[in-house]
C-alpha positions in Angstrom: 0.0 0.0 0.0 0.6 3.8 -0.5 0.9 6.8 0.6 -1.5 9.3 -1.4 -2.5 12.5 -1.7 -6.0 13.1 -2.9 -6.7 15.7 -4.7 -10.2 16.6 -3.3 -11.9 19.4 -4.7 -15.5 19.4 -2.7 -17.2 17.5 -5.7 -18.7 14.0 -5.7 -16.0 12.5 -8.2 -13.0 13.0 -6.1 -14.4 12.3 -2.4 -15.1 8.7 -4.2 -11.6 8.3 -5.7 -10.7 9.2 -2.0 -13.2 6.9 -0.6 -11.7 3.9 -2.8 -8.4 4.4 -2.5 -9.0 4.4 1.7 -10.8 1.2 1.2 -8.0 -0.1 -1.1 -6.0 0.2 2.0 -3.7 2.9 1.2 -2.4 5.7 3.7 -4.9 8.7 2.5 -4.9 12.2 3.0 -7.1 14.7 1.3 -5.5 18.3 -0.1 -7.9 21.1 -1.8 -6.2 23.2 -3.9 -6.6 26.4 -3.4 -5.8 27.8 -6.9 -8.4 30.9 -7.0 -10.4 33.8 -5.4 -12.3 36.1 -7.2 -10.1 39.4 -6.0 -12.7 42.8 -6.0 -13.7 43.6 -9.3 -12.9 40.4 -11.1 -16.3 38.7 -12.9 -16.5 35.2 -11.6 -18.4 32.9 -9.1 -15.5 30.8 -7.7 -17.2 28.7 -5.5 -14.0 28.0 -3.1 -15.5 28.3 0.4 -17.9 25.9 -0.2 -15.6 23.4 -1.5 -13.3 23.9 1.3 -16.3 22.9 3.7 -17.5 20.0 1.4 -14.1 18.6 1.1 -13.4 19.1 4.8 -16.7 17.0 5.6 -16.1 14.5 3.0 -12.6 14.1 5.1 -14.5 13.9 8.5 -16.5 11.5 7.1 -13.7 9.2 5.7 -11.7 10.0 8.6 -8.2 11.0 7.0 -6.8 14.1 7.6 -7.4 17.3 5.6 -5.1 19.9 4.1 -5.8 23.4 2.2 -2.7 23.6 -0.3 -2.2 27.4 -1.2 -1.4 27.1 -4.7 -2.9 31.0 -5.9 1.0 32.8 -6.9 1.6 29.4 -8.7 -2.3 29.4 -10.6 -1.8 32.8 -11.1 1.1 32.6 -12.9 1.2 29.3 -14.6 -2.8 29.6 -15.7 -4.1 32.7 -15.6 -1.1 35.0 -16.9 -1.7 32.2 -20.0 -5.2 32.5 -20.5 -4.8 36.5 -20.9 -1.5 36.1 -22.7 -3.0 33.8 -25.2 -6.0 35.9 -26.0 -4.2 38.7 -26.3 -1.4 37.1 -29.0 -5.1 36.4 -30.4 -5.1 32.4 -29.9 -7.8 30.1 -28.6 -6.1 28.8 -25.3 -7.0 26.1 -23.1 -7.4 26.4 -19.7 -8.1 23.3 -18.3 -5.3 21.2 -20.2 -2.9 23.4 -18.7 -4.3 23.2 -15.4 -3.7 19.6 -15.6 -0.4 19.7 -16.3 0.9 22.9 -14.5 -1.3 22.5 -11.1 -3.0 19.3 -10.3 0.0 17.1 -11.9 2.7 20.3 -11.5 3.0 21.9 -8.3 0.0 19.9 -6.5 2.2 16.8 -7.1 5.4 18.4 -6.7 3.9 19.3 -3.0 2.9 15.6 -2.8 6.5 13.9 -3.4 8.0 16.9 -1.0 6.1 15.6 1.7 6.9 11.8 1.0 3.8 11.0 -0.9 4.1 8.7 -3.7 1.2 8.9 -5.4 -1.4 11.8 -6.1 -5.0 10.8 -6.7 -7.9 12.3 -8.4 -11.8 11.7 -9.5 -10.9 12.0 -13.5 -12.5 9.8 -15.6 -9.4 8.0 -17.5 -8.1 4.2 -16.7 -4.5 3.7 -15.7 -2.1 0.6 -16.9 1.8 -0.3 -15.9 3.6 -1.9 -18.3 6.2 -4.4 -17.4 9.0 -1.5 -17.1 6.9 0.0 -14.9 6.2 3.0 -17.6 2.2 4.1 -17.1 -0.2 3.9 -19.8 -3.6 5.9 -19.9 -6.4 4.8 -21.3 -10.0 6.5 -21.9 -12.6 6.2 -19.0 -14.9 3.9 -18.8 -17.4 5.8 -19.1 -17.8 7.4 -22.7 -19.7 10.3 -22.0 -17.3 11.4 -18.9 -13.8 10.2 -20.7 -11.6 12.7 -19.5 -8.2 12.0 -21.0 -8.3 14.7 -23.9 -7.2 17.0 -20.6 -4.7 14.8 -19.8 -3.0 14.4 -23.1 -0.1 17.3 -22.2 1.0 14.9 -19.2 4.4 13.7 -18.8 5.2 9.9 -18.3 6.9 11.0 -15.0 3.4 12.7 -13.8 1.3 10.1 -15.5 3.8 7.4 -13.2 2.3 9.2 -10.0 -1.3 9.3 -10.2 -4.1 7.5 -10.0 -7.4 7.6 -10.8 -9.8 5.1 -9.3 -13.1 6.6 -10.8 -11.7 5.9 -14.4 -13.2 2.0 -14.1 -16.5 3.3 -13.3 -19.7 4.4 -15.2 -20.9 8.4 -13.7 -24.2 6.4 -12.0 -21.9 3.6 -10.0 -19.7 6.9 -8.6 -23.1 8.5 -7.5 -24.2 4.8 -5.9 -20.4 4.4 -4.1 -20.6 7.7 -2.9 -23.8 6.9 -1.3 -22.7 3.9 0.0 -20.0 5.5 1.8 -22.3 8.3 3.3 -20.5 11.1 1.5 -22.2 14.6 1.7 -21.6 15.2 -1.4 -23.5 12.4 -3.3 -25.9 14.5 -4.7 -24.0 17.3 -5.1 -24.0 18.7 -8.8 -20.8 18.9 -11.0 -19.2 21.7 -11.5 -19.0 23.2 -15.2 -17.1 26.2 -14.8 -13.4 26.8 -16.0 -10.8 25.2 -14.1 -11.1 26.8 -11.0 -12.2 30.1 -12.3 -15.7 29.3 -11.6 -19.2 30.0 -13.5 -17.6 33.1 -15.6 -18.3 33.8 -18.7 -14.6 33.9 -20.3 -15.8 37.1 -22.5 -16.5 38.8 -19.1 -13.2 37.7 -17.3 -11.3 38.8 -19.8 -12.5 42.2 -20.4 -11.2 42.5 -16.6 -7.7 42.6 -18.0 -7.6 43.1 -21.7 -8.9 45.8 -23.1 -12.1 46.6 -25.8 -10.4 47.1 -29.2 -12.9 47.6 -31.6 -12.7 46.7 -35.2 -14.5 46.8 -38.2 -16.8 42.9 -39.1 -16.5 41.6 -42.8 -17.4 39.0 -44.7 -15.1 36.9 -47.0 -15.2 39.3 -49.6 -14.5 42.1 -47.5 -17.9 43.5 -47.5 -17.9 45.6 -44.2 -21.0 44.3 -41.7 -20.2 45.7 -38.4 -18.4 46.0 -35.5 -17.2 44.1 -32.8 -15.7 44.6 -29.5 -12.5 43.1 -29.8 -10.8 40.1 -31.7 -10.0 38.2 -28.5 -13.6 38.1 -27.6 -14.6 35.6 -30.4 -13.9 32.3 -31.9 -13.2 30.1 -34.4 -16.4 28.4 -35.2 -18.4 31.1 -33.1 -22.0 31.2 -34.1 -23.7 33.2 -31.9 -22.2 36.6 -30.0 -20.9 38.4 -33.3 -23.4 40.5 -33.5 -24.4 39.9 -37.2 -28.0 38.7 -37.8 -28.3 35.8 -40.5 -30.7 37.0 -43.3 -33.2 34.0 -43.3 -33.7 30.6 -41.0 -31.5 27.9 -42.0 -28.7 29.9 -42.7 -26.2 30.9 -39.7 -23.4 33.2 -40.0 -19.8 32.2 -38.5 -16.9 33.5 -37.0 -13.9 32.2 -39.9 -11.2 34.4 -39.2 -9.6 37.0 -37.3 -7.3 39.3 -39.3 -5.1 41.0 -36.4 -3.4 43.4 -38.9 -6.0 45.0 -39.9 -8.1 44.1 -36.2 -11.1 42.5 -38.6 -13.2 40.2 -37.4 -14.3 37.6 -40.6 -17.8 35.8 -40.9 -18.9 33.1 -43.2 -21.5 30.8 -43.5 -21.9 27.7 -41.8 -20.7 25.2 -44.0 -18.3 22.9 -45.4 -17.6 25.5 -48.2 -17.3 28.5 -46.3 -13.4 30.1 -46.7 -11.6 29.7 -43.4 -13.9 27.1 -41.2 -12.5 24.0 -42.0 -9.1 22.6 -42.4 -7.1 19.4 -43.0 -3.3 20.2 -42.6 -2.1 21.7 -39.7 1.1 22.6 -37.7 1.4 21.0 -34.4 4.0 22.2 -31.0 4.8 22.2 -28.0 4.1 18.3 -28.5 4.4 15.9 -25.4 4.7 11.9 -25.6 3.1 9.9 -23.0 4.6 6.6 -23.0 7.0 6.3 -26.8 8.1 9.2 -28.2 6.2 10.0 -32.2 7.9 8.5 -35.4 6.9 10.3 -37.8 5.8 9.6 -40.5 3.3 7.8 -37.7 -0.8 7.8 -38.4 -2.4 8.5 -35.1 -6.3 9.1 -34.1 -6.3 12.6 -33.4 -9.2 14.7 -31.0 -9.1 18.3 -32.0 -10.9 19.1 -29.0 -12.7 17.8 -25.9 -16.1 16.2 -27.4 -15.1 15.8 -31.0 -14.4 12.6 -32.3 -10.9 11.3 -32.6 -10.3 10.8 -36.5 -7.8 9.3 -38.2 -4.7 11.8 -39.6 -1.1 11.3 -40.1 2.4 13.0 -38.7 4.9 14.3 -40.4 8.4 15.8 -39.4 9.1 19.0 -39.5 12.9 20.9 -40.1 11.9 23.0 -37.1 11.1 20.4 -34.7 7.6 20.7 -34.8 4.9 18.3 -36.2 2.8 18.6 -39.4 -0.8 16.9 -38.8 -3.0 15.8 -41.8 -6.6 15.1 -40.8 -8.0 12.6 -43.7 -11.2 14.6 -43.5 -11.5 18.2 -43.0 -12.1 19.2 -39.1 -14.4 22.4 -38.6 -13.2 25.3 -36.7 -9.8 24.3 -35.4 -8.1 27.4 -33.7 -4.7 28.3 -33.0 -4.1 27.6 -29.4 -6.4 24.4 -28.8 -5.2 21.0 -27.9 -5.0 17.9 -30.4 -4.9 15.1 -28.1 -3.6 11.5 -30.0 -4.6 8.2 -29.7 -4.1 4.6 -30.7 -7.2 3.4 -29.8 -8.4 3.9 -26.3 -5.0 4.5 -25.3 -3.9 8.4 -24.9 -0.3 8.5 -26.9 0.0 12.0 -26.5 -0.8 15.7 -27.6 0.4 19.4 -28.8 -0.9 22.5 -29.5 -2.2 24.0 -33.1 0.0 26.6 -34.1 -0.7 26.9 -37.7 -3.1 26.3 -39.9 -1.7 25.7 -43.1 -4.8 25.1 -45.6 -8.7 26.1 -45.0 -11.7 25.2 -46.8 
C-alpha cells in the first residue's frame, strides 16, 4: 500500500476516488487546492469556500486528515497569466489542459512527493495501466460520455507514473451509488461546469477585466464591411452566436472564420463545409508531449481536435523545425490556433500538442 495525496476538490468525483483508495487500503490524505479567489472587481463565481467545507466534511466522514494547499501565486502565474496572454497574442487557449499539467499534476504533485507521498489521486475519468517496465499507460474512462483524457493528453510519463485515478473503471451512475454507500455529503452534489477553477464566468467577461475593448470593423469573406465588434479576442473560431451579425433568413447561420489581427477584422462566413476559413485538414502541431513512446513520424495517429469531438484518423509528419505537421484525412471544422489535439491509438492516450498553424482552409 501507498501513501496518497488526494486531490479533493468538494465534488462527488473525487471524495469517491478518495473513498476507494481508503478502502483499497492505502495511507490517504485529502488536499484542496486552493488555486483561485475572485479578487474585488474580477467577474467570476469561484465557489472555493464551499468546497473547502464540502471537502473538509467528506474528510471527516472518511476520517483521513485534511489539508488546504495554497497554490494561488503558482495558478496565477502558470494559468491565468496564460489564459490573458493567449488571447491577447489572439489564440484560442486552453485552460483546463494546462491546469492539468501545471497545477493538479505540476506543483500539486510536486507538493505531494516533497512531503513523501508517492502517489497523487484524483476523481478523472481515465483508466491507468503499468507496463512491465513500470512505464504508465492511460487509457479512456470507462465511461464514454465522462472520458476525461483529452485534458490529460499534455502529461508527462513522469506525472502520468504518479497518479491515480480510481473513478476511471466506473460508469458516472456507479460513482453517485459508491458515494452513497459511503455516506458522502456530497452524493448528490452537482458537477461543476465552470473553467478550471475560475468558476461560473463567462470567459468574455473575465477577460475584459484585463484586456482591453479594441474595436474593429466585421466583414465578410469578400470584405464587405458588416459591423463592429468589441474586440478580436472576444470571439472564436467556429463562433456562431455573440458576433453581432443577424443571418438573413432561417437555416442559414453566419460564423466567426477568421480574425485578421493586422488589420483588427473580425471575418464571418456561412456555416458550411464550403465556407473560406472554417474547415481545415493540414495543420502545424508544438509544444508536442509523448506519454509513454516518443512519435515517429511519419506515424498515423487518431487525433481529437478538442474535448467532445471525435478522434479521426490523420497522419504526422516531421518538421525541419522540430515541430509536427498533422493531416486530418477529413476536413475538421473550426480548429483554432491555441487548442489542444490530443492523440490516440485506440483507447489508449499516446500523446498531444498545441495547433500553431493552420496551413490550408476550406
Amino acid at each position: 500500500m501507498a501513501r496518497v495525496l488526494v486531490g479533493l476538490s468538494g465534488g462527488v468525483d473525487s471524495a469517491v476516488a478518495a473513498a476507494l483508495l481508503v478502502e483499497q487500503g492505502h495511507e490517504v490524505v485529502a488536499g484542496y487546492m486552493k488555486n483561485w479567489i475572485n479578487a474585488e472587481g474580477v467577474p467570476g463565481d469561484c465557489p472555493w469556500e464551499q468546497d473547502i467545507e464540502d471537502a473538509r466534511a467528506v474528510s471527516k466522514a472518511l476520517g483521513i486528515e485534511f489539508r488546504v494547499i495554497d497554490l494561488i501565486e503558482s495558478y496565477r502565474h502558470r494559468i491565468v497569466e496564460y489564459l490573458i496572454e493567449g488571447y491577447r497574442t489572439g489564440i484560442t487557449p486552453n485552460p483546463d489542459v494546462w491546469c492539468n499539467r501545471e497545477m493538479k499534476f505540476g506543483v500539486f504533485l510536486d507538493y505531494a512527493l516533497g512531503q513523501g507521498f508517492e502517489y497523487v489521486g484524483t476523481g478523472h475519468y481515465v483508466r491507468k495501466r503499468t507496463l512491465a517496465d513500470d512505464r504508465a499507460v492511460i487509457l479512456r474512462g470507462a465511461d464514454p460520455n465522462k472520458d476525461q483524457s483529452y485534458f490529460l493528453s499534455l502529461l508527462s510519463q513522469g506525472q502520468a507514473s504518479h497518479a491515480l485515478f480510481p473513478t476511471g473503471e466506473m460508469l458516472k451512475p456507479q460513482v453517485r451509488e459508491t458515494a452513497r454507500r459511503f455516506g458522502l455529503p456530497v452524493s448528490e452534489k452537482k458537477d461543476s461546469q465552470g473553467i478550471c477553477f475560475l468558476g461560473q464566468v463567462r470567459m468574455s467577461d473575465f477577460l475584459r477585466h484585463y484586456l482591453p475593448d479594441t474595436p474593429g470593423e466585421i466583414v465578410d469573406t469578400s470584405g464587405r464591411g458588416m459591423g463592429e465588434h468589441r474586440g478580436l479576442h472576444l470571439y472564436t473560431i467556429g463562433q456562431r452566436k455573440g458576433h453581432g451579425v443577424a443571418s438573413p433568413r432561417e437555416g442559414m447561420a453566419y460564423v466567426v472564420v477568421g480574425k485578421n489581427a493586422a488589420t483588427n477584422q473580425l471575418i464571418l462566413g456561412w456555416d458550411h463545409m464550403d465556407s473560406p476559413g472554417l474547415y481545415a485538414q493540414r495543420c502545424v502541431i508544438g509544444s508536442v508531449s509523448s506519454l509513454v513512446d516518443p512519435f515517429h513520424p511519419p506515424q498515423q495517429v487518431e487525433a481529437q481536435p478538442r474535448y467532445r469531438s471525435r478522434a479521426e484518423t490523420a497522419d504526422l509528419v516531421a518538421r525541419d523545425d522540430g515541430r509536427l505537421e498533422l493531416t486530418f484525412r477529413k476536413p475538421q471544422r473550426a480548429i483554432a490556433p491555441g487548442q489542444i489535439c490530443a492523440f490516440y491509438d485506440g483507447g489508449q492516450l499516446l500523446g498531444g500538442g498545441v495547433f500553431e498553424e493552420i496551413l490550408d482552409s476550406r
